[in-house]
C-alpha positions in Angstrom: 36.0 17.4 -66.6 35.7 13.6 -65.0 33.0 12.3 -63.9 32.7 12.1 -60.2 31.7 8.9 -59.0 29.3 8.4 -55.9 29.7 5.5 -54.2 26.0 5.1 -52.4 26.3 2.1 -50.0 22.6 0.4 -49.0 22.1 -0.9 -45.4 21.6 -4.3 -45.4 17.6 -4.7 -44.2 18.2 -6.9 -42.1 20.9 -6.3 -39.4 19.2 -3.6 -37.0 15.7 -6.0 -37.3 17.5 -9.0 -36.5 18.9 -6.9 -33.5 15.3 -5.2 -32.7 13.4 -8.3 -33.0 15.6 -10.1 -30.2 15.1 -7.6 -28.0 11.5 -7.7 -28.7 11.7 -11.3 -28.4 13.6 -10.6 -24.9 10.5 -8.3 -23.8 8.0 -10.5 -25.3 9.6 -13.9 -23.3 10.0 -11.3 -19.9 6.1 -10.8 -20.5 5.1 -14.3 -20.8 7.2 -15.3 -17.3 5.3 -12.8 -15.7 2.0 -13.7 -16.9 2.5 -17.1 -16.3 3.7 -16.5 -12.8 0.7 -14.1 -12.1 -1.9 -17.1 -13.7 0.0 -20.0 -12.3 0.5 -18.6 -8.8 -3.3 -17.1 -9.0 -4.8 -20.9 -9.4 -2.1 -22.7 -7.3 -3.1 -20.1 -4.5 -6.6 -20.4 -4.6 -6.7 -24.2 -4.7 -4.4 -23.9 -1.4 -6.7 -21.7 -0.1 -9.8 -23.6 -0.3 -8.0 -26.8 1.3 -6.2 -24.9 4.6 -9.3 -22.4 4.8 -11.3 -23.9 8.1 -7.5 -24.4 10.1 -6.2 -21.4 9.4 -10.2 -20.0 11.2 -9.2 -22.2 14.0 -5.6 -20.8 14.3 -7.1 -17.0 14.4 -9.7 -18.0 16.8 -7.2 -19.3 18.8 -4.9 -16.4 18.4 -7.1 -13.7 18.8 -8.3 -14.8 22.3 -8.3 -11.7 24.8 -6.2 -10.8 27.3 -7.0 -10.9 30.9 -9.8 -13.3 30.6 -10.3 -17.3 30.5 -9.1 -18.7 27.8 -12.3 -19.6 25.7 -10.8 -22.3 23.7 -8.2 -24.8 25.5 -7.1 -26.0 21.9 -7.4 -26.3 18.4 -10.0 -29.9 18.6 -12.1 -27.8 21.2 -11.8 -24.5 18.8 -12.8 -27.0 16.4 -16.0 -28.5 18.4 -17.3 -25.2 19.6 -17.4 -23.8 16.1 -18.9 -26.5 14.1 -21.4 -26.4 16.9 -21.7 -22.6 16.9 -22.0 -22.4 13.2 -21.6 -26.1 11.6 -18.8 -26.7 8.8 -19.9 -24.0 6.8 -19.1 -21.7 9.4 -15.3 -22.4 9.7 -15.4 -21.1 6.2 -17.0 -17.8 7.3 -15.1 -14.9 5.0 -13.0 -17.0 2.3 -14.0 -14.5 -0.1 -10.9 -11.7 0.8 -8.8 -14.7 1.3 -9.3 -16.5 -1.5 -8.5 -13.0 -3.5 -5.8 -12.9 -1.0 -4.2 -15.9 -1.6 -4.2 -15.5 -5.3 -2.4 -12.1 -4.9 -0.3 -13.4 -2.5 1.1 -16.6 -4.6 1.4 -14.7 -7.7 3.2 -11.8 -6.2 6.2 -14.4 -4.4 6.4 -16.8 -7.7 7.1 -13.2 -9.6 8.7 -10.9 -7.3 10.7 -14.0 -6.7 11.5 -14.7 -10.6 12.6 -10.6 -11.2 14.7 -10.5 -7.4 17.1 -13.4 -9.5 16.7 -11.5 -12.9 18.5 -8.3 -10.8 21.0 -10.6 -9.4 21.6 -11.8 -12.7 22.2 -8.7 -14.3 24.3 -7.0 -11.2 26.0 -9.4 -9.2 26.0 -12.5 -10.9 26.1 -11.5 -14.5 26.6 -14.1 -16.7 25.9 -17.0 -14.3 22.3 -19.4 -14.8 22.6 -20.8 -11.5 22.7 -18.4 -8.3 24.7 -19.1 -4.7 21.8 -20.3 -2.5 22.4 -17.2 -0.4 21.3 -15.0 -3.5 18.1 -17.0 -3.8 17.4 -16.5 0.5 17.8 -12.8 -0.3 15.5 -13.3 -3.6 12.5 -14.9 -1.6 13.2 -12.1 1.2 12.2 -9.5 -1.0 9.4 -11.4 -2.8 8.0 -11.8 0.5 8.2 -7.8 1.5 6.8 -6.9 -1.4 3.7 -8.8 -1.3 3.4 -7.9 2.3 2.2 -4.6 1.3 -0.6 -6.2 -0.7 -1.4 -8.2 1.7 -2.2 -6.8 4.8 -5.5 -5.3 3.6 -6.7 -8.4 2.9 -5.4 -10.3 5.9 -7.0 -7.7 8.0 -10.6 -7.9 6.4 -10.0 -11.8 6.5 -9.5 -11.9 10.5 -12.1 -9.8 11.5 -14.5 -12.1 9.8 -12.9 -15.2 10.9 -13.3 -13.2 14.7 -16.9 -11.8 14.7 -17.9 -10.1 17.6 -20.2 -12.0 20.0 -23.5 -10.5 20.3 -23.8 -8.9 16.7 -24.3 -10.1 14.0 -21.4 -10.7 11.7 -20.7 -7.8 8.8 -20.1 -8.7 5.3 -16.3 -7.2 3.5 -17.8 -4.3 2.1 -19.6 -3.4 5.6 -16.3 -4.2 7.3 -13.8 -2.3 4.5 -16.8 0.6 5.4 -16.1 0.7 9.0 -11.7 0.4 8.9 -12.2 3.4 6.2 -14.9 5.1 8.5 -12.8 4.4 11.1 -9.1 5.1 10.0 -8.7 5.9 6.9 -7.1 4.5 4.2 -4.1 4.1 7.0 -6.1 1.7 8.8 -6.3 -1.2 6.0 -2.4 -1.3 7.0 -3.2 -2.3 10.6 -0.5 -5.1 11.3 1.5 -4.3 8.7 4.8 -4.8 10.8 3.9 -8.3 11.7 2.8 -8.9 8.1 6.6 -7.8 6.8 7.9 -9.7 9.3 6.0 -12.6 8.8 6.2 -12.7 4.8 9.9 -11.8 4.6 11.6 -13.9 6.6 8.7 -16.6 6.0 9.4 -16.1 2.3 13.1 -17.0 3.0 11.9 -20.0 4.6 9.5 -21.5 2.4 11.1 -20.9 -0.7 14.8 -21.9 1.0 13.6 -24.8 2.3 11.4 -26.0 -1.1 14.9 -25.4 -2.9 17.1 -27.0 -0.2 14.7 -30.1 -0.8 14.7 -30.1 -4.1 18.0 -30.5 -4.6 18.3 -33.3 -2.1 15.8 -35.5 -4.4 18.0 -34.2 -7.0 21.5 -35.4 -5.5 20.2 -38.6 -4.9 19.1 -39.9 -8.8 22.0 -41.3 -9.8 20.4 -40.4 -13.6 20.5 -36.8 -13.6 23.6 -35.2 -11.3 21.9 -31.8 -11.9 22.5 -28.2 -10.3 22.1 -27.9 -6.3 19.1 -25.1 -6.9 17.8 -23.4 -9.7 15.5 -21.0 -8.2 12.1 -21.9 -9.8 13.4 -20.5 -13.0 12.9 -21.0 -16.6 16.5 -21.1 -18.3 18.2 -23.5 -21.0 20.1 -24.7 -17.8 16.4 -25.7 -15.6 16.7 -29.6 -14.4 13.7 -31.3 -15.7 10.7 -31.6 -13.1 10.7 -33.7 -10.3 8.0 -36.6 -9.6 5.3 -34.7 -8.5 5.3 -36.8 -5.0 9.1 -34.9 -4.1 7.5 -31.7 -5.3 4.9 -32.1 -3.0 7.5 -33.3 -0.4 9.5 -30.4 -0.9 6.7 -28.3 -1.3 5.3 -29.5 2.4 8.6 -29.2 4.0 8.7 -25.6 2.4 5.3 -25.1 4.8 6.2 -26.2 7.9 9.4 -23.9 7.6 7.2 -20.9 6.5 4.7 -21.3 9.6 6.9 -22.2 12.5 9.4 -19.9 12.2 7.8 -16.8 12.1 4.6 -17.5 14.2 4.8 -15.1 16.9 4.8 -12.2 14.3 1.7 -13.6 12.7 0.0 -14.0 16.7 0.8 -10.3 17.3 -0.2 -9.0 13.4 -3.7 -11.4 14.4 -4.1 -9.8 18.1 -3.7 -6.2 16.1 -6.3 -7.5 13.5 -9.1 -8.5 15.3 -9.0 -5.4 17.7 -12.7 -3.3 18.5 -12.2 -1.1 15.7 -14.1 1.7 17.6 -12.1 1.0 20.7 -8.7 1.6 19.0 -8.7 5.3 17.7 -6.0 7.7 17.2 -2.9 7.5 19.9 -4.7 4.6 21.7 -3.6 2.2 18.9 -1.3 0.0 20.2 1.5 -1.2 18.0 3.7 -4.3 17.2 5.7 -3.9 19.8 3.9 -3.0 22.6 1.2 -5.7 21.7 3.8 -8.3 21.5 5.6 -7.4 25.0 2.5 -7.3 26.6 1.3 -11.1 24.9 4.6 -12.1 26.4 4.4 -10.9 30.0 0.9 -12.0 30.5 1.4 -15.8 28.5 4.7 -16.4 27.6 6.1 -18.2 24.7 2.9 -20.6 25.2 1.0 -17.3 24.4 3.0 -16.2 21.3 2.9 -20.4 19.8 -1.0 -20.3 20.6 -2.6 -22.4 17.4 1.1 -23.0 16.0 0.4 -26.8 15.9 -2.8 -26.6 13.8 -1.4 -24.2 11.7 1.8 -26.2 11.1 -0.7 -29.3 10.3 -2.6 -27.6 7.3 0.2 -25.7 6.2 2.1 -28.8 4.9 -1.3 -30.0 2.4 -1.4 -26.8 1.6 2.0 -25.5 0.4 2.6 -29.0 -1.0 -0.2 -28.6 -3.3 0.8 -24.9 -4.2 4.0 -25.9 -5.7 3.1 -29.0 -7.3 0.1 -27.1 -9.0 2.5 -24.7 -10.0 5.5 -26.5 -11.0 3.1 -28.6 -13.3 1.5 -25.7 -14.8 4.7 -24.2 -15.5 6.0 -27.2 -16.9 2.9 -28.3 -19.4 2.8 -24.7 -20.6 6.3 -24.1 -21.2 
């Protein structure tokens, strides 16, 4: 009887690693984007924070002035005067702690949602392509900008109401006022404003990061030395253009401000009015909302009303955002 011959064939080791271990590479690289967006947006944040802080108390002050009484401010200087005399300098930075923790959750939350929003678009609609149709990038920034509205609001609302004490008593802490909103209404209530917030940080979102790209490629277009991609959506790819000089970046960066601000201001006045309310004068059906808020700031004052401490805020914003990107496009770039 022959021998039967069994042919055993061995694997080769190394074709499903070399298949697992990009894929863990892929994961590993998605990881370290999103780290670096959460750490470099955290500090680019903060460091806009601290330097926009004492307008942005002006432009609430001015915005949360009441209805149906004398203006108590007649513009940002005076805002200015009566508060350094009411409380001197340290008193226009009266509650920077929730915005400081605000504005690193803020930052990091666009530069990421932002960076996954074009990581969709490139693995549905555009598939295959490095650089997205400027629309695609709009409706990136869009969405980075709802979804950090949600985290937000609870910070912008603590942030107000100590920017806005209440004359006559003396002004809470966070905790005591994160107390009283829960004491209050609920876990609801730290979602006060959230309409103006959405509003605000979507299409605002849109506008700042549009308008940093738009920029950008402008400098671009015009060296002569590198005829590079129009946009390329603040994202890392064998395709990125090499930074710009970091006085364009900041140029872009301010221009990317201004946009952000002036666009959407009345949404931010309204989501401010809301904010700053009585919080024991504003229970249950009584609560007014975005709407009706807004109407009524419009019959009473106009579009003057709605553009009350637009000016001021336009003013810091451009420091401000221009430092934010630069800080961020040179962490991004040193660490890459």
């Amino acid at each position: 009887m022959a021998a039967t011959t069994q042919q055993i064939t061995i694997p080769l080791d190394h074709e499903m690693p070399v298949v697992e271990l990009a894929d863990r590479r892929t994961v590993q690289n998605h990881g370290l984007a999103a780290a670096k967006d959460f750490a470099f947006g955290s500090v680019a944040g903060i460091a806009g924070k601290f330097i926009e802080y004492p307008f942005d108390t002006v432009k609430v002050r001015l915005q949360a002035q009441p209805d149906n009484l004398p203006l108590r401010y007649q513009g940002p200087i005076d805002c200015f005067r009566q508060s350094l005399h009411a409380g001197g300098f340290r008193g226009l930075y009266r509650g920077i702690s929730p915005p400081l923790v605000g504005a690193a959750i803020e930052n990091s939350c666009l530069f990421f949602s932002y960076r996954v929003a074009q990581d969709v678009f490139r693995a549905t609609l555009f598939p295959g392509v490095q650089e997205l149709p400027f629309g695609a990038l709009l409706v990136a920034a869009a969405a980075s900008g709802s979804f950090t509205s949600l985290l937000l609001t609870p910070v912008e609302l603590i942030k107000c109401k100590m920017q806005v004490p209440v004359e006559g008593i003396k002004p809470p802490g966070p905790l005591k006022l994160i107390a009283q909103v829960f004491r209050h209404h609920g876990i609801a209530g730290f979602w006060r404003g959230q309409m103006g917030t959405l509003i605000r940080e979507t299409g605002g979102s849109a506008a700042w990061f549009g308008s940093y790209e738009c920029v950008s490629a402008y400098f671009r277009s015009r060296n002569p030395l590198a005829p590079l991609a129009p946009t390329h959506g603040l994202h890392d790819s064998p395709h990125e253009p090499p930074p710009l000089p970091v006085h364009q970046q900041m140029l872009a960066g301010a221009a990317a401000g201004v946009s952000y601000n002036f666009i959407f201001f009345p949404a931010d006045t309204i989501k401010s009015r809301i904010q700053t309310e009585d919080l024991s004068a504003i229970r249950g059906a009584s609560q007014r909302t975005f709407w009706t808020v807004g109407k009524s700031l419009w019959q009473q004052q106009g579009i003057a009303g709605l553009y009350r401490g637009c000016g001021i805020t336009v003013v810091r914003s451009a420091p401000s955002s221009a430092f934010i990107f630069a800080i961020y496009e040179g962490l991004r770039h040193y660490f890459k």
